[in-house]
mmCIF file of the N, C-alpha and C atoms, coordinates in Angstrom:
data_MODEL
# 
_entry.id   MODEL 
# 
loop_
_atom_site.group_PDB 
_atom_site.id 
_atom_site.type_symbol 
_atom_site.label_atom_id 
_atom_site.label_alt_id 
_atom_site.label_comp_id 
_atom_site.label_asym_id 
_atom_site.label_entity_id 
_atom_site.label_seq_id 
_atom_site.pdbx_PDB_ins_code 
_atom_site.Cartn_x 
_atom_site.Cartn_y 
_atom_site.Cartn_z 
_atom_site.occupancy 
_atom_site.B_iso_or_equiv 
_atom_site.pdbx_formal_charge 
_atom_site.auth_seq_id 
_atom_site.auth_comp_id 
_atom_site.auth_asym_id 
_atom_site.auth_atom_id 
_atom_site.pdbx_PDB_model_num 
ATOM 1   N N  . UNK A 1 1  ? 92.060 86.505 -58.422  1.00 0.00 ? 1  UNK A N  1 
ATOM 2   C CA . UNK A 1 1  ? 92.396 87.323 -59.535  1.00 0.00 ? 1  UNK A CA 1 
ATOM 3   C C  . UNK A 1 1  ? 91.266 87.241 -60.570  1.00 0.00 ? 1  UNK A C  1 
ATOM 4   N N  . UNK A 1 2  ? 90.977 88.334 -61.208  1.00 0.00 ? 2  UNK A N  1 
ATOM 5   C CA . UNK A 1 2  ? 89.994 88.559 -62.236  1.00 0.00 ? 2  UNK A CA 1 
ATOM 6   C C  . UNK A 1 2  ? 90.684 88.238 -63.492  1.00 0.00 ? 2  UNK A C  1 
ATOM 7   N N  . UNK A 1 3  ? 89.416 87.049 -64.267  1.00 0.00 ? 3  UNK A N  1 
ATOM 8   C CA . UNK A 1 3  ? 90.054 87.312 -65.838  1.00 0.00 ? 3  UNK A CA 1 
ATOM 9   C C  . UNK A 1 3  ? 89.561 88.232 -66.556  1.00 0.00 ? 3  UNK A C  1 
ATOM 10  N N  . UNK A 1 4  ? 90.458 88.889 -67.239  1.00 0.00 ? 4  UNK A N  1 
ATOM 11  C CA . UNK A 1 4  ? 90.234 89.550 -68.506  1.00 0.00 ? 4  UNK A CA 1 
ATOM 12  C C  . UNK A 1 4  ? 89.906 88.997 -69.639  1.00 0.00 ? 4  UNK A C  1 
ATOM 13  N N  . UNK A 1 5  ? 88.621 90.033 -70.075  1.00 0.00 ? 5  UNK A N  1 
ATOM 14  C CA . UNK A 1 5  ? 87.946 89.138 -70.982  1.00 0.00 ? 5  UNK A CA 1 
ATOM 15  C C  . UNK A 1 5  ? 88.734 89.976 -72.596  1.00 0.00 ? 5  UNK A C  1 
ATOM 16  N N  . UNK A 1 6  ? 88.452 89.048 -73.317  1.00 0.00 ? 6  UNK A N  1 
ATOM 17  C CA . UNK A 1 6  ? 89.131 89.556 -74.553  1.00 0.00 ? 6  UNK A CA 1 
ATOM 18  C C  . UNK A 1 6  ? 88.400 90.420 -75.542  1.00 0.00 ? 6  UNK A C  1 
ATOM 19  N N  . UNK A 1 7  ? 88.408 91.492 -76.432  1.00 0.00 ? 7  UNK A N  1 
ATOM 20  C CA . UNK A 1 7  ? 87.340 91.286 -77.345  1.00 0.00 ? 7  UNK A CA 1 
ATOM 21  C C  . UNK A 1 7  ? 87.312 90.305 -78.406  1.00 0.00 ? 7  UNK A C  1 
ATOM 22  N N  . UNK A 1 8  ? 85.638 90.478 -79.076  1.00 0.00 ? 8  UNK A N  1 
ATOM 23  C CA . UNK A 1 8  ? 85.920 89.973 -79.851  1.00 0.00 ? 8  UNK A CA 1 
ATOM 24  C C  . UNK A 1 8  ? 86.589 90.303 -81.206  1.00 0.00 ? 8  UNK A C  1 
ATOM 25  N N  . UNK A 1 9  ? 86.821 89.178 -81.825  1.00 0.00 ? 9  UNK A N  1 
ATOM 26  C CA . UNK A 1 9  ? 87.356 88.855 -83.327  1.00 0.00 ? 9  UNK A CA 1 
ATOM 27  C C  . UNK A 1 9  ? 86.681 89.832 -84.039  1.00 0.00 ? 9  UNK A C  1 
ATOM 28  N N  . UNK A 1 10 ? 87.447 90.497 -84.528  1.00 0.00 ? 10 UNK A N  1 
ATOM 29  C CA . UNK A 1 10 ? 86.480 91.172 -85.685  1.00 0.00 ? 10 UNK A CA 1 
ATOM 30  C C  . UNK A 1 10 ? 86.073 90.456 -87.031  1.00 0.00 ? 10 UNK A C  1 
ATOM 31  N N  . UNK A 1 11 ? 84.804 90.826 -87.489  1.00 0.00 ? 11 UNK A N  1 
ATOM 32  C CA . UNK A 1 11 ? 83.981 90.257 -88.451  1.00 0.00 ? 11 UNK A CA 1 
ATOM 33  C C  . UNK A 1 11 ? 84.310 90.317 -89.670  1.00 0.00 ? 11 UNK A C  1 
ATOM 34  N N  . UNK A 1 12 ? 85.004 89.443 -90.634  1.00 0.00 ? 12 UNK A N  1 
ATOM 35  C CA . UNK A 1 12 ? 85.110 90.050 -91.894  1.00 0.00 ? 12 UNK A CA 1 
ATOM 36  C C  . UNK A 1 12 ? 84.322 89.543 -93.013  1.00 0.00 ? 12 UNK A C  1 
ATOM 37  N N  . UNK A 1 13 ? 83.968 90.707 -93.481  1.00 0.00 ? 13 UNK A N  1 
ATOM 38  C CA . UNK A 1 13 ? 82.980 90.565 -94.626  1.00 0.00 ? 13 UNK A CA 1 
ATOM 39  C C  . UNK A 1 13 ? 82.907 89.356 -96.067  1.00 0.00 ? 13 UNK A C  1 
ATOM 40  N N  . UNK A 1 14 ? 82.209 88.693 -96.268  1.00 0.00 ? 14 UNK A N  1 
ATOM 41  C CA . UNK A 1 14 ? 82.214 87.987 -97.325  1.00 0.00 ? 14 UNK A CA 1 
ATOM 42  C C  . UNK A 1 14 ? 82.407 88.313 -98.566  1.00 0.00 ? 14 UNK A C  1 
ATOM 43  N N  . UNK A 1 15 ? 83.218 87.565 -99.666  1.00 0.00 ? 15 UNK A N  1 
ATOM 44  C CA . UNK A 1 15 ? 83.743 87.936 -100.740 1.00 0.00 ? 15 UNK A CA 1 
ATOM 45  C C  . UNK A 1 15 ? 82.841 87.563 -101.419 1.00 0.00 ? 15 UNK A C  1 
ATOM 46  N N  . UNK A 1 16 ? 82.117 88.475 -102.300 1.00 0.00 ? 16 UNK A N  1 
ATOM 47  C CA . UNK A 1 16 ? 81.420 88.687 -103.730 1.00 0.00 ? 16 UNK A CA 1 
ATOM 48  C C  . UNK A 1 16 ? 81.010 87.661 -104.233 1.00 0.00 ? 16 UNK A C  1 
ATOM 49  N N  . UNK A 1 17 ? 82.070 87.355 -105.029 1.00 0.00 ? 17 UNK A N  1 
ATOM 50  C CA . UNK A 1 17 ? 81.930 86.719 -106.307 1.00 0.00 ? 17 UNK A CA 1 
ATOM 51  C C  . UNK A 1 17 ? 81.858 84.880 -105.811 1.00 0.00 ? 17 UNK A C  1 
ATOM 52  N N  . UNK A 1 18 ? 82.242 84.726 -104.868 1.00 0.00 ? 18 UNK A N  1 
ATOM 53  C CA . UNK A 1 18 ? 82.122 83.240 -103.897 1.00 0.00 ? 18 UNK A CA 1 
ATOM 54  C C  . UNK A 1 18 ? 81.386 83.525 -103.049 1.00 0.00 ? 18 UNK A C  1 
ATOM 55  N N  . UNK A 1 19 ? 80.597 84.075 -102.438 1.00 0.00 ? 19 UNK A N  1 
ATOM 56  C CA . UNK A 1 19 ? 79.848 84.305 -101.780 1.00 0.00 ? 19 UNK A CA 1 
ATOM 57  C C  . UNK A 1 19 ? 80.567 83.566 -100.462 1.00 0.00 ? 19 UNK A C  1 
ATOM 58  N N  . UNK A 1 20 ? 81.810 83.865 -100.153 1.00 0.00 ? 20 UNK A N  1 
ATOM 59  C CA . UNK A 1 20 ? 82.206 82.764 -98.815  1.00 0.00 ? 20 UNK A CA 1 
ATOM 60  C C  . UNK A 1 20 ? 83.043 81.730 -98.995  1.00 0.00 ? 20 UNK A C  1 
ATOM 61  N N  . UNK A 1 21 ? 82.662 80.671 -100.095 1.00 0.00 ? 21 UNK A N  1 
ATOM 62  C CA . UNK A 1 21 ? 83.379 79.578 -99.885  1.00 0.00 ? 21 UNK A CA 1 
ATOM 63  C C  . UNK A 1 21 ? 84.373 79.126 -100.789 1.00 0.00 ? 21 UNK A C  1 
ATOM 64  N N  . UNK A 1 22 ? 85.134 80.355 -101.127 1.00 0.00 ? 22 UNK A N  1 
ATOM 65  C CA . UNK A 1 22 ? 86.008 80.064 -101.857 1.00 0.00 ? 22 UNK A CA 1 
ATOM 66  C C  . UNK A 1 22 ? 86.553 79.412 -103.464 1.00 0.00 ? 22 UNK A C  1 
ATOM 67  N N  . UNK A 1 23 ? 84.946 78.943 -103.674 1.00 0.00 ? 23 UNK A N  1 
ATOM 68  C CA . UNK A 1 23 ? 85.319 78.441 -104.959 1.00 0.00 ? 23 UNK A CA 1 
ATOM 69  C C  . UNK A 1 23 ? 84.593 78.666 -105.827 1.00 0.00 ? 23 UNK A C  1 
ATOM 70  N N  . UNK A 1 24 ? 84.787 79.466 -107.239 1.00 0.00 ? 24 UNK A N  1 
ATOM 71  C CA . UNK A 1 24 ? 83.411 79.572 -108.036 1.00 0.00 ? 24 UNK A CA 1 
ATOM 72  C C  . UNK A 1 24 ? 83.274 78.681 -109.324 1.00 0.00 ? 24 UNK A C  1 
ATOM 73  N N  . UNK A 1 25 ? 82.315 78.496 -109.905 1.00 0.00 ? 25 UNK A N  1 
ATOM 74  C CA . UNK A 1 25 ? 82.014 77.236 -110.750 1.00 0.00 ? 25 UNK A CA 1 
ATOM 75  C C  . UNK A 1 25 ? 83.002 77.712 -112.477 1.00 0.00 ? 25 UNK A C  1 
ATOM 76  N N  . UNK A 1 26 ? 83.629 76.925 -112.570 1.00 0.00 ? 26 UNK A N  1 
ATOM 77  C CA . UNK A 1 26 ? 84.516 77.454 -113.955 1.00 0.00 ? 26 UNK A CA 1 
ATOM 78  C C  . UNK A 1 26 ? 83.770 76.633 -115.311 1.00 0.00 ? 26 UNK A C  1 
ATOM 79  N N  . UNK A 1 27 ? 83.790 76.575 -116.506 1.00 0.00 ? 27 UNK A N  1 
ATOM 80  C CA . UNK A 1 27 ? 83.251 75.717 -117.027 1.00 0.00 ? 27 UNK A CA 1 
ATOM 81  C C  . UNK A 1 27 ? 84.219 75.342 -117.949 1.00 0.00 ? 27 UNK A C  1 
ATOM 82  N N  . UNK A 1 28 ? 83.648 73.269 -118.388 1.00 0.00 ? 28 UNK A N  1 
ATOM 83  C CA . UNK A 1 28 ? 84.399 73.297 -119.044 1.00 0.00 ? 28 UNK A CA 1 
ATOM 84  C C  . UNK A 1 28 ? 84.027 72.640 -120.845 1.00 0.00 ? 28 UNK A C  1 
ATOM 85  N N  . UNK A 1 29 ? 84.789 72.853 -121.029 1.00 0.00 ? 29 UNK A N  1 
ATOM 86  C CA . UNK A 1 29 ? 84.621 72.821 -122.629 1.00 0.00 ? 29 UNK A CA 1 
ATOM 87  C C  . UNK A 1 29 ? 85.501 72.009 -123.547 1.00 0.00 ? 29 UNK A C  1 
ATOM 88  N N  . UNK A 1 30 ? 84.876 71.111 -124.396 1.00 0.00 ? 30 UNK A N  1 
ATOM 89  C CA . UNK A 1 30 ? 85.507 70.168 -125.363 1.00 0.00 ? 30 UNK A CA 1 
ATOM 90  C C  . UNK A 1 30 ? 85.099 70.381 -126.571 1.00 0.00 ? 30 UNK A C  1 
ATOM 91  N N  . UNK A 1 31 ? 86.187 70.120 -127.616 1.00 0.00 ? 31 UNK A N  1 
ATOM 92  C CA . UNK A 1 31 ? 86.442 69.952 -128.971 1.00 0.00 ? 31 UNK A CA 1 
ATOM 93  C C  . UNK A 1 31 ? 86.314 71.094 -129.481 1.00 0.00 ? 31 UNK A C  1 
ATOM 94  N N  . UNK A 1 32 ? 86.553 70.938 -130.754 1.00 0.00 ? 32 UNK A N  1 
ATOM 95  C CA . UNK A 1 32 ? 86.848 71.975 -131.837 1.00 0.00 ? 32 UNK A CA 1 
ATOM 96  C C  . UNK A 1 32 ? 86.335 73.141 -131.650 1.00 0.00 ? 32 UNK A C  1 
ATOM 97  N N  . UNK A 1 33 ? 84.898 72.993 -131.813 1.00 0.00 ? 33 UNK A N  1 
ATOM 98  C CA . UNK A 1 33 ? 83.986 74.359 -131.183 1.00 0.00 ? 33 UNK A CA 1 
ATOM 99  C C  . UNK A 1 33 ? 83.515 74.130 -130.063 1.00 0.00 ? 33 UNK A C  1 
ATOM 100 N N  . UNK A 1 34 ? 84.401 74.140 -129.182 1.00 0.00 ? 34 UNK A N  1 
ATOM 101 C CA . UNK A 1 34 ? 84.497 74.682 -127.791 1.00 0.00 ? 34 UNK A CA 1 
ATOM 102 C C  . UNK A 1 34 ? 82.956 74.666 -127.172 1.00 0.00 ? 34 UNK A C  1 
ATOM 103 N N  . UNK A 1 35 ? 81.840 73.216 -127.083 1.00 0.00 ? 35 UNK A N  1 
ATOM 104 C CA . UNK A 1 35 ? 81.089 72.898 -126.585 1.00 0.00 ? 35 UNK A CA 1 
ATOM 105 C C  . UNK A 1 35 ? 81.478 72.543 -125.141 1.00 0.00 ? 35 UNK A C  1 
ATOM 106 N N  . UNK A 1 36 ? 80.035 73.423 -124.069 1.00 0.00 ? 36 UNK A N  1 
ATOM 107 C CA . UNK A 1 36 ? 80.501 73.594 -123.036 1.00 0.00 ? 36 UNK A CA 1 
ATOM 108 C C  . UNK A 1 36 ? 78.980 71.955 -122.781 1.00 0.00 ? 36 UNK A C  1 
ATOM 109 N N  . UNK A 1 37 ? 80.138 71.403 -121.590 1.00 0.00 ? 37 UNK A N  1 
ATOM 110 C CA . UNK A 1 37 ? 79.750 70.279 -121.030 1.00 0.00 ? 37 UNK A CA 1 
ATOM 111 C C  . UNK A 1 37 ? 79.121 70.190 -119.783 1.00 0.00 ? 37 UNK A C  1 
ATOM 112 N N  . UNK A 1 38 ? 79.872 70.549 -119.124 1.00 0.00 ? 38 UNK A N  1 
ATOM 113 C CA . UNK A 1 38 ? 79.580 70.899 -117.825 1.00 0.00 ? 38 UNK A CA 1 
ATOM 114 C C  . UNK A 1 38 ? 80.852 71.932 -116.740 1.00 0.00 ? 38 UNK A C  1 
ATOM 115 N N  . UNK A 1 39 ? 80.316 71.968 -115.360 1.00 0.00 ? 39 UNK A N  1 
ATOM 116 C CA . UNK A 1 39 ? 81.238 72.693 -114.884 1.00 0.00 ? 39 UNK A CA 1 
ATOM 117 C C  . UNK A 1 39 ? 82.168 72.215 -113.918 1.00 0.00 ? 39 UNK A C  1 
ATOM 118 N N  . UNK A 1 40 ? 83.425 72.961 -113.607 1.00 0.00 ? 40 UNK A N  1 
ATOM 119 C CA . UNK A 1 40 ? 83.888 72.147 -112.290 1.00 0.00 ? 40 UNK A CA 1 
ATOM 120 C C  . UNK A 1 40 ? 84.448 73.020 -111.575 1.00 0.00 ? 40 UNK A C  1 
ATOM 121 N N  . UNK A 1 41 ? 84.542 73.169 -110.249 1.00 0.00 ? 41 UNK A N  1 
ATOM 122 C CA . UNK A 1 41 ? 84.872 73.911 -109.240 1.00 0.00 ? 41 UNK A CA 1 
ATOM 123 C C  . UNK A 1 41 ? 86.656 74.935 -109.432 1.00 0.00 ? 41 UNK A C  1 
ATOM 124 N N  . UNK A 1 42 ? 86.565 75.902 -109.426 1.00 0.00 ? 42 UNK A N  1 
ATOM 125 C CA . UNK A 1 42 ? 87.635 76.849 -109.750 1.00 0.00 ? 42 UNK A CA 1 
ATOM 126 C C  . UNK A 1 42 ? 88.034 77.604 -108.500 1.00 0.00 ? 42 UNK A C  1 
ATOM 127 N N  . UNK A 1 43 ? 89.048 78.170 -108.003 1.00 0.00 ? 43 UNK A N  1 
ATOM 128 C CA . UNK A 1 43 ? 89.896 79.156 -106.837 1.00 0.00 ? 43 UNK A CA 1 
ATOM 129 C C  . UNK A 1 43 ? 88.858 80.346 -106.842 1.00 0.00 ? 43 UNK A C  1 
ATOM 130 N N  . UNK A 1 44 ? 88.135 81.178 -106.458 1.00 0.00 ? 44 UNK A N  1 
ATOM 131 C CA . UNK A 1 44 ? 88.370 82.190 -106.551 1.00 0.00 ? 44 UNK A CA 1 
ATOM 132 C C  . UNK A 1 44 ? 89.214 83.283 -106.435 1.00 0.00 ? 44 UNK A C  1 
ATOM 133 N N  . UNK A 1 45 ? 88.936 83.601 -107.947 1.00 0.00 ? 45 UNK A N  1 
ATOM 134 C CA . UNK A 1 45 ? 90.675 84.800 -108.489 1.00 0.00 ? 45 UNK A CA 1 
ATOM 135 C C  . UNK A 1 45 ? 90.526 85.605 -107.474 1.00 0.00 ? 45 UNK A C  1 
ATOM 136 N N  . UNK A 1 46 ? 89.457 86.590 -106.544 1.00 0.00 ? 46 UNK A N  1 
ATOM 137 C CA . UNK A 1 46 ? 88.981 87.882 -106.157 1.00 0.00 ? 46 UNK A CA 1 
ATOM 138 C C  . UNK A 1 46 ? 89.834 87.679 -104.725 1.00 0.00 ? 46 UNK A C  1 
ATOM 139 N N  . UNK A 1 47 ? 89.478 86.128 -104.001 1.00 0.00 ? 47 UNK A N  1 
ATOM 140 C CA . UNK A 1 47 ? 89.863 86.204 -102.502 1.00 0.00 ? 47 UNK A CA 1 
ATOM 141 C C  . UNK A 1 47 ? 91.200 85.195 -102.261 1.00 0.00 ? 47 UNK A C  1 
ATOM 142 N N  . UNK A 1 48 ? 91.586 84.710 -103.503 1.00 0.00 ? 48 UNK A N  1 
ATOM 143 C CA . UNK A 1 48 ? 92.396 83.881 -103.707 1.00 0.00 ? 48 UNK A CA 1 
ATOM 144 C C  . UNK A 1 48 ? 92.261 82.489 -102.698 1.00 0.00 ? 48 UNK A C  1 
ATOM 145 N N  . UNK A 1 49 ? 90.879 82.251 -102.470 1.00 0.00 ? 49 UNK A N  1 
ATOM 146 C CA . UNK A 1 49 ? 90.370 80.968 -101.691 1.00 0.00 ? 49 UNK A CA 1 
ATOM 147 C C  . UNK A 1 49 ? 90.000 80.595 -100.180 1.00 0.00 ? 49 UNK A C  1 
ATOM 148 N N  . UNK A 1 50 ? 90.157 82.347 -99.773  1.00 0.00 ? 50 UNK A N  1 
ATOM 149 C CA . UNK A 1 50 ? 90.027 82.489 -98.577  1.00 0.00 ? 50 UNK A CA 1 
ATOM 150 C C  . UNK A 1 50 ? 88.584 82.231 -97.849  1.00 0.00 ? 50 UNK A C  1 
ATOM 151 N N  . UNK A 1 51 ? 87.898 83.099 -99.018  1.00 0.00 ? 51 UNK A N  1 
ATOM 152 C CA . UNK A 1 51 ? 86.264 83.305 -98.163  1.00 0.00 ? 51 UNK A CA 1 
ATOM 153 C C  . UNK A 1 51 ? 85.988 84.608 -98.254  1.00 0.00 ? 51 UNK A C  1 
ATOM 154 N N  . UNK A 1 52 ? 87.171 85.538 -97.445  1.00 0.00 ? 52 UNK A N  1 
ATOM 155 C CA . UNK A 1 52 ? 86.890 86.554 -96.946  1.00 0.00 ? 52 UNK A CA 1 
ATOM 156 C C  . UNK A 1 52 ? 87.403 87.924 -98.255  1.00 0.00 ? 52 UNK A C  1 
ATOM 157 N N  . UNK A 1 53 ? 86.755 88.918 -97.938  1.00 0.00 ? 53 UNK A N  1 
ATOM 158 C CA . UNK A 1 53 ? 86.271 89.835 -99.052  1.00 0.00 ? 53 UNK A CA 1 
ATOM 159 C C  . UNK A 1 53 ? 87.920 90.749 -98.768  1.00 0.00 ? 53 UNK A C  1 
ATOM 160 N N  . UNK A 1 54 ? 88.725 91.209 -99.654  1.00 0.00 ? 54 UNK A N  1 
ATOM 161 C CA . UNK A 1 54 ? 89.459 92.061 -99.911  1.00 0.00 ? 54 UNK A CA 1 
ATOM 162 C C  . UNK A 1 54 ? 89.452 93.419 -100.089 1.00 0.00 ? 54 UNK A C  1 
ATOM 163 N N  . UNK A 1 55 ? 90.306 94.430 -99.915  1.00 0.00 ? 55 UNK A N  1 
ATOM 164 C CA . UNK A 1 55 ? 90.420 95.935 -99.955  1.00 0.00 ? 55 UNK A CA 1 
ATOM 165 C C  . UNK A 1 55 ? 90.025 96.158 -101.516 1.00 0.00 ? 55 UNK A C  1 
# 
């Protein structure tokens, strides 16, 4: 018996604003006037952490 081969997976395009990996840099900020310190890793809002790019 012959196997049937499958196709492949289709390719889905990379999301924007994460370029892929799901997380983009948020920053953060202390005291009164809101001096920014440094940053720390945030969800991306666009793919909601997937990777992959949306309609």
């Amino acid at each position: 018996m012959a196997s049937k081969k499958q196709p492949p997976a289709p390719i889905t395009p990379k999301c924007g604003p994460c370029g892929g990996t799901g997380e983009v840099p948020a920053a953060v900020r202390v005291g009164r006037n809101r001096r920014t310190v440094g940053q720390q890793a945030g969800i991306c809002l666009a793919c909601f952490g997937t990777g992959e790019a949306t309609d």
